[in-house]
Wavefront OBJ file of the C-alpha trace (Angstrom):
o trace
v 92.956 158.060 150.712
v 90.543 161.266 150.241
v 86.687 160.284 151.424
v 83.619 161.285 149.867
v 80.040 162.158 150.449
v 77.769 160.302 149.903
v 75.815 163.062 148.682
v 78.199 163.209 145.873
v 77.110 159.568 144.629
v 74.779 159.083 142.293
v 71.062 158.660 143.853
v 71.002 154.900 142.569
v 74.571 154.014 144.930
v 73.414 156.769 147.847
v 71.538 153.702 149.538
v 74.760 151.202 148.727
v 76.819 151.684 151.493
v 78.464 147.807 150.368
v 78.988 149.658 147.096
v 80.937 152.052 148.425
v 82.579 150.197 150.799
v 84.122 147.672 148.647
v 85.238 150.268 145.990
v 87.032 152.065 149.585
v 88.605 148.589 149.852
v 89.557 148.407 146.361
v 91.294 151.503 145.825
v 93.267 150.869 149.110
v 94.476 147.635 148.200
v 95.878 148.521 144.770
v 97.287 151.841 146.239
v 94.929 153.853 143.712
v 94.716 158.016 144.418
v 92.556 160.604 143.516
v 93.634 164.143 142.726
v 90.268 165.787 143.313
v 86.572 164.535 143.790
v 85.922 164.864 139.995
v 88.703 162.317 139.222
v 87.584 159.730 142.340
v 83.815 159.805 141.131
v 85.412 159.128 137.646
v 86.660 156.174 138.718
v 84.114 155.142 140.984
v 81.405 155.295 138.157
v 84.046 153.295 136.026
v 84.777 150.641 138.713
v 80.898 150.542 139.090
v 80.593 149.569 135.212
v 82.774 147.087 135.503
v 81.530 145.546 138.791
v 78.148 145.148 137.122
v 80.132 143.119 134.165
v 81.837 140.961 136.604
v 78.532 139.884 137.846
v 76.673 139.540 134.752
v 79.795 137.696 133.028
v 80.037 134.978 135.785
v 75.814 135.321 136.156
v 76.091 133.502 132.152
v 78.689 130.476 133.412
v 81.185 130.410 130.319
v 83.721 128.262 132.186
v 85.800 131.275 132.912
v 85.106 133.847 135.946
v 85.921 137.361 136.177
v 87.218 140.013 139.329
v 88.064 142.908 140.215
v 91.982 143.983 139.871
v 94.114 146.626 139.413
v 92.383 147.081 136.116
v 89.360 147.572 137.801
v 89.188 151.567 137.855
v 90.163 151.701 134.079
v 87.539 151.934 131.004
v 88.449 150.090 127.745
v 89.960 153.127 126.765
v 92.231 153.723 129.215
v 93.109 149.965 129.834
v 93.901 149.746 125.895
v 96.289 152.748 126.482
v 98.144 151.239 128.831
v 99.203 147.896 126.411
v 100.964 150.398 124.699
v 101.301 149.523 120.923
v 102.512 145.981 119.684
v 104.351 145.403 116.314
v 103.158 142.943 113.920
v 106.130 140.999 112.256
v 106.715 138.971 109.585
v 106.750 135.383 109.129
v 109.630 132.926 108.285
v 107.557 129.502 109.154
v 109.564 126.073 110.195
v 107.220 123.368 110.398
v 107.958 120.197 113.102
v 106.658 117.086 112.604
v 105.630 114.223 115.446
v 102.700 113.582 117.550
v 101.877 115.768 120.663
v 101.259 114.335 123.854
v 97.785 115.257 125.494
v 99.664 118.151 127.856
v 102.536 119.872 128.261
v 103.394 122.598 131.656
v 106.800 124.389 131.737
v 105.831 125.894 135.030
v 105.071 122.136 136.101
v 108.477 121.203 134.410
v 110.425 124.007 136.304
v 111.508 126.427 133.211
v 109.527 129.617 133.750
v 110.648 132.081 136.204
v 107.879 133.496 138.661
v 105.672 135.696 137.458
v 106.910 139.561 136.678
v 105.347 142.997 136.585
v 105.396 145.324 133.473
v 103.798 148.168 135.404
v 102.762 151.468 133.907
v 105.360 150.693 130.712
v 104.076 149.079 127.346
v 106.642 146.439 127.501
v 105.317 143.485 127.584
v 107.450 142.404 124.504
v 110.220 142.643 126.424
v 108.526 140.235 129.034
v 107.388 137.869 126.579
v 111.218 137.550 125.053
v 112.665 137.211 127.854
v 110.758 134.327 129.054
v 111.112 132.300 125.715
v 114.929 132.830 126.445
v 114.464 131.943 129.759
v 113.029 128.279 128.718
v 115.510 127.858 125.999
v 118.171 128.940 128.626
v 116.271 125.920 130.671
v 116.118 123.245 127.969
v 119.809 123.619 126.814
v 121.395 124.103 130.243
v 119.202 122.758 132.503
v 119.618 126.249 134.887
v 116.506 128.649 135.365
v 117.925 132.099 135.398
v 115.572 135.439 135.051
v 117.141 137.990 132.315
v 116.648 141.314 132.008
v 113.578 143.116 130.667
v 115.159 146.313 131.565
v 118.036 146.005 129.104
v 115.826 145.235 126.234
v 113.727 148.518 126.576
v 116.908 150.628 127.200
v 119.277 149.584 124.736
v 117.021 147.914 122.058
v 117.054 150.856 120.026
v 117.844 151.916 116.806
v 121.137 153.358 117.373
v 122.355 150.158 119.238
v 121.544 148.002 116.001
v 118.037 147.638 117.415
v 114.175 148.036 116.039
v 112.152 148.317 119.432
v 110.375 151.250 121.073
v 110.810 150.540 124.776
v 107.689 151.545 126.513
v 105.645 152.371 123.227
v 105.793 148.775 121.794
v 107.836 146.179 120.449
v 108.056 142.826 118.521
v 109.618 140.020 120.192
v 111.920 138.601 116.627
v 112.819 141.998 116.984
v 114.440 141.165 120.054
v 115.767 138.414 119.459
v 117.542 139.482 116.538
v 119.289 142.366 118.733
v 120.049 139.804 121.801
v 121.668 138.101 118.456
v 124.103 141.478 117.758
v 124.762 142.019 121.615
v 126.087 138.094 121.974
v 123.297 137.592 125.146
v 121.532 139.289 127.718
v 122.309 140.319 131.191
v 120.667 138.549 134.152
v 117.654 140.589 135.916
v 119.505 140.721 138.788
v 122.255 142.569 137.295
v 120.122 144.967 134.928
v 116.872 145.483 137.166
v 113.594 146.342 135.670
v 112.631 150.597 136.393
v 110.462 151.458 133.856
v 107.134 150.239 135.320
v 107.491 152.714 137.775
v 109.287 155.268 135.886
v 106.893 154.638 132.631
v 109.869 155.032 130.631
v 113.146 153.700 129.013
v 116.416 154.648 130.575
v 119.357 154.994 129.297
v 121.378 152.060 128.576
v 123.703 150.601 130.557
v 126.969 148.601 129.530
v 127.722 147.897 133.124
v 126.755 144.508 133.816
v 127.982 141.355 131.774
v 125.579 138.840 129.596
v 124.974 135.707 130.820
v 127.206 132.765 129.814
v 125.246 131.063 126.919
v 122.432 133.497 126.612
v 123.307 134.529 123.085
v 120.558 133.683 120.484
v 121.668 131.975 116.994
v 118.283 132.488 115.671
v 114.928 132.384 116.083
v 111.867 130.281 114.430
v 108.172 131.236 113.790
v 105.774 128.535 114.482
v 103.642 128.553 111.352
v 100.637 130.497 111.865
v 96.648 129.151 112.726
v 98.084 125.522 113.504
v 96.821 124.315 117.138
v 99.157 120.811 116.101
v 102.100 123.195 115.047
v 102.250 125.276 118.043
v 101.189 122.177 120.239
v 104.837 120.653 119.087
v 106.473 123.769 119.319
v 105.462 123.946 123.536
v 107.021 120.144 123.546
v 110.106 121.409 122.856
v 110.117 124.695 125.395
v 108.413 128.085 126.247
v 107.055 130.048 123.006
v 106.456 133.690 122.695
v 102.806 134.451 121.425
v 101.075 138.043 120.542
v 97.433 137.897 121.363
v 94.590 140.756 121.560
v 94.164 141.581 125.080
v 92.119 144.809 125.351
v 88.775 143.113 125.728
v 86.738 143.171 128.735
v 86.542 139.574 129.668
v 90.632 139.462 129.392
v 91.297 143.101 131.345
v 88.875 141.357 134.428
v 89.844 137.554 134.249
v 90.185 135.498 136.933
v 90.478 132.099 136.467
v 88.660 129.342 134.146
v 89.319 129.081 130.581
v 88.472 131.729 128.770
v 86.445 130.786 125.351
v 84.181 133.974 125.033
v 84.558 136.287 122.217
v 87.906 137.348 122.181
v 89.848 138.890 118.794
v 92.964 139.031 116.915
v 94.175 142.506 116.857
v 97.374 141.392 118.090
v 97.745 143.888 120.828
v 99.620 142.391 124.041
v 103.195 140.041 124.041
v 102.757 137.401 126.215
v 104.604 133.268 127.112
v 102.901 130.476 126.385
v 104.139 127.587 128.834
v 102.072 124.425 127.987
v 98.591 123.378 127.123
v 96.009 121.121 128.708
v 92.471 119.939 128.744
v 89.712 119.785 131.462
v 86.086 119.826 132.317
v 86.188 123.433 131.056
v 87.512 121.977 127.802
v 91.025 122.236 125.779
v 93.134 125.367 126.663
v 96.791 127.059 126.226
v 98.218 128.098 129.520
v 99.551 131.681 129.192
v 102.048 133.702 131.505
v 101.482 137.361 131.395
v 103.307 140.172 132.997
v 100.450 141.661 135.219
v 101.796 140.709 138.351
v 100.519 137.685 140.704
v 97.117 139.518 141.395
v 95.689 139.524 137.958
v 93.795 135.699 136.985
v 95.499 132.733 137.710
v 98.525 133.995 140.030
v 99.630 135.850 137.315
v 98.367 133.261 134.292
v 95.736 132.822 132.279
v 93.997 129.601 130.542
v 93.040 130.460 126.508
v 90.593 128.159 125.018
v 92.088 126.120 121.893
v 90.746 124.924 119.313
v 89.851 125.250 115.540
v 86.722 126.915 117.082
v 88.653 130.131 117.805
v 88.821 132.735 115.067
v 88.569 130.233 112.490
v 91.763 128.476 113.365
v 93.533 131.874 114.770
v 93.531 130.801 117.991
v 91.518 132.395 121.178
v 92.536 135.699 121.016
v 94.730 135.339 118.111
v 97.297 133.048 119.988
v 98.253 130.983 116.910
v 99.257 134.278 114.799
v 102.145 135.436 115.470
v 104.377 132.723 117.519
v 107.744 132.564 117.920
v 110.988 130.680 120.146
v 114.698 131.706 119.814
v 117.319 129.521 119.319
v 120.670 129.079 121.482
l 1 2 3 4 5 6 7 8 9 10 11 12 13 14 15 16 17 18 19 20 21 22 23 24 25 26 27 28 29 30 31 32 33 34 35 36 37 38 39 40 41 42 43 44 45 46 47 48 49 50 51 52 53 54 55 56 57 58 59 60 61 62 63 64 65 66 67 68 69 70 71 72 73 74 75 76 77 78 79 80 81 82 83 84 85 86 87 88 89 90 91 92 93 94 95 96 97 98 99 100 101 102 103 104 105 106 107 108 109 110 111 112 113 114 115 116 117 118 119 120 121 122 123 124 125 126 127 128 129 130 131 132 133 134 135 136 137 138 139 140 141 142 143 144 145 146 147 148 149 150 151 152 153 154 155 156 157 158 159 160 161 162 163 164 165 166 167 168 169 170 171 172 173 174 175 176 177 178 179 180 181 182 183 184 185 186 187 188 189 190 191 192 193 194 195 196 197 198 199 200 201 202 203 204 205 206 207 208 209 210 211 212 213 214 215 216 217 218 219 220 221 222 223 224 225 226 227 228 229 230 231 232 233 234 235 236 237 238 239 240 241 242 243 244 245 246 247 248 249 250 251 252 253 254 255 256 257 258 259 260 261 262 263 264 265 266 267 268 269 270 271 272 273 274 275 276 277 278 279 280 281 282 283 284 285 286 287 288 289 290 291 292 293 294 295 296 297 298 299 300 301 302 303 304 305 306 307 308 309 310 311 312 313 314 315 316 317 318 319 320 321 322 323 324 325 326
């Protein structure tokens, strides 16, 4: 870890040793390096910004808190950059009818697999298929088993009879329509995941063997800006959302439920697991693919109701949903 002067701080942090100190801290626990002292008081000055967010954030008392994480160094810029580039899909709507019971948890239920890491890749639509097949894999067979991101962003390509872009982006029907053609998906164990550390897709592998009933039939959109509709569709198992995630309040979250301003420039794949309500009010619970550090070990709590983006959903949840069928 390369020091610094204090004579190189700003005057205003000169008399903060603390400052400094935790920002030392920070950098060491999230394994962050500097190249030169230009790039380290870069990211100081950024991780500065952001610390006096967090505290004027959880200073207002929206229900939700905010930390620092590995996002911590990053500007809005930078963080946005690393989502990589989601593609909007289409829509081919099933409605379900029935009432909805007052909460639903798949973790609680035993059908998501811990929480995974997409690293310094934008594949999160890989992560967010995977663990819709993962429930469905649950539901029908009653067996948990992790699949592979890693085969998704190497072989779900356009020469394999595939539409996705590996680490630049991907939809998650588009996935499901190629797990379709390639009759299943291996397990993780067999096709580990590289590319957050490489930051890229590999070439694909025909080595290891799908999983035994993994194969997807089809796939169903939940119809779009219904809290009842998607409410049903978590009933039934695990659903694969889109959501905007390059906003402040979501890059720093913590825990809570999160019901401050938050878009629908569907930016991020993610798995919804269940919903719920509390003192904090109504919320979705959401898995993401930042690792166990970032929020809730790894989750995050969205606010529902028709409140949100008139009837979008808290950051755009109820837009683009969607669950594959064995």
């Amino acid at each position: 870890m390369r020091g610094l002067s204090l004579s190189l701080l700003p005057f205003a942090f000169a008399s903060s040793y603390d400052l400094n100190d935790r920002f030392v801290s920070w950098s060491q626990y999230h394994n962050v390096s500097f190249d030169n002292d230009e790039h380290y008081m870069n990211t100081f000055n950024t991780w500065y910004d952001n610390d006096s967010y967090i505290n004027s954030y959880n200073a207002e008392g929206s229900g939700s808190t905010l930390a620092h994480n590995q996002f911590s160094g990053m500007n809005s810029d930078e963080f946005r950059g690393l989502l990589g580039r989601y593609k909007k899909g289409g829509n081919r709507s099933v409605f379900l009818n029935g009432d909805v019971d007052a909460s639903v948890s798949w973790v609680d239920n035993g059908g998501v697999t811990p929480v995974k890491n997409q690293g310094q890749c934008g594949s999160c639509w890989s992560f967010s298929t995977t663990g819709a097949l993962e429930g469905a894999y649950f539901v029908k067979y009653g067996s948990l088993v992790s699949f592979s991101e890693q085969q998704l962003v190497d072989c779900d390509k356009i020469r394999n009879g595939g539409s996705d872009n590996g680490c630049n982006g991907g939809l998650m029907d588009n996935a499901f329509s190629w797990i379709s053609k390639n009759d299943g998906l291996c397990s993780e164990d067999d096709y580990p995941y590289i590319s957050g550390t490489t930051k890229a897709r590999g070439d694909c592998s025909s080595s290891c063997t799908n999983v035994k009933g993994s194969a997807v039939s089809n796939f169903v959109d939940v119809p779009a800006s219904s809290d009842q509709q998607m409410m049903l569709a978590l009933m039934k198992h695990p659903v694969a959302v889109a959501i905007q995630a390059d906003e402040r309040a979501f890059q720093l979250y913590s825990s809570g439920v999160l019901k401050g301003s938050c878009g629908t420039g569907l930016d991020h794949g993610v798995l919804a697991v269940g919903y719920g309500s509390d003192a904090d009010g109504d919320y979705y619970i959401v898995k993401n693919s930042w690792g166990e550090s970032w929020g809730e070990n790894g989750y995050i709590r969205l606010g529902r109701g028709d409140e949100y983006n008139n009837g979008d959903g808290q950051c755009g949840i109820l837009l683009q949903a969607s669950y594959p069928v064995l």
